[in-house]
C-alpha positions as CSV (number, residue, x, y, z in Angstrom):
1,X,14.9,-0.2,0.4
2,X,12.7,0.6,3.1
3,X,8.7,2.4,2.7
4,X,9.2,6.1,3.2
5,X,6.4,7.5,5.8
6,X,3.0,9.1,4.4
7,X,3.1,12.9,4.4
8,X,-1.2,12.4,4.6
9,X,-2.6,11.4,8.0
10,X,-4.8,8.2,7.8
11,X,-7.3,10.3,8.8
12,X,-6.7,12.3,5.5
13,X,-6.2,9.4,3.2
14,X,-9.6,7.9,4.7
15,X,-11.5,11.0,3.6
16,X,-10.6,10.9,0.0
17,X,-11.0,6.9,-0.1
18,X,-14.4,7.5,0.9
19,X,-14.9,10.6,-1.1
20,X,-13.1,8.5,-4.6
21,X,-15.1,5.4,-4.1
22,X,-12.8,3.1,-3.1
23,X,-12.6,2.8,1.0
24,X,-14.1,-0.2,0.8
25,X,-10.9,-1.8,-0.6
26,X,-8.6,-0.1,1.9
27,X,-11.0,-1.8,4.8
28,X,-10.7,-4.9,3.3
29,X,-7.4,-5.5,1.7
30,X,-5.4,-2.4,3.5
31,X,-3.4,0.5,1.3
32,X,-1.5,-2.6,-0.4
33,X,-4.7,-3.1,-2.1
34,X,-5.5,-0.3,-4.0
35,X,-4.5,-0.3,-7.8
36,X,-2.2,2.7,-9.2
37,X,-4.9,4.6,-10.5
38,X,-6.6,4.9,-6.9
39,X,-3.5,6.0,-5.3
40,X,-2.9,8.6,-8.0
41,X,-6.1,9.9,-8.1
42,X,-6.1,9.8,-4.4
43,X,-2.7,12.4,-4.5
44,X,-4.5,14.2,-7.1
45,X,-7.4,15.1,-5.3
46,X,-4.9,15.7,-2.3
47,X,-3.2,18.4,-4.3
48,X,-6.2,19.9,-5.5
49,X,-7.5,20.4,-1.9
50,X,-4.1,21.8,-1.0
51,X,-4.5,24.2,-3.7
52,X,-8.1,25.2,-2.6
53,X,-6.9,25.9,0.9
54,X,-4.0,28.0,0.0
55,X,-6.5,30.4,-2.7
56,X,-8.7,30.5,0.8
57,X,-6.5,31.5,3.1
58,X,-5.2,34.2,0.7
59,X,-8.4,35.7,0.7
């Protein structure tokens, strides 16, 4: 089974690396590197940003 395509840009995924602490890793080892807990913190500050912009652009 092949990897399915990121719906973040790397651009996007780079902002929250460096915002969670961990960018370090992903320059050094890549995306492969990072444990579980990075990656699903990293979606779950990508939801909560999501979130944020939607309330905003209701307003």
């Amino acid at each position: 089974m092949g990897r399915k395509r990121s719906m973040m840009s790397d651009s996007f995924k780079e902002e929250i690396a460096k915002e969670l602490g961990f960018y370090d890793k992903v320059q050094k080892d890549g995306w492969g590197g990072i444990s579980g807990r990075d990656a699903g913190n990293m979606v779950k500050r990508a939801i909560q940003m999501a979130e944020e912009q939607m309330v905003k652009n209701r307003n």
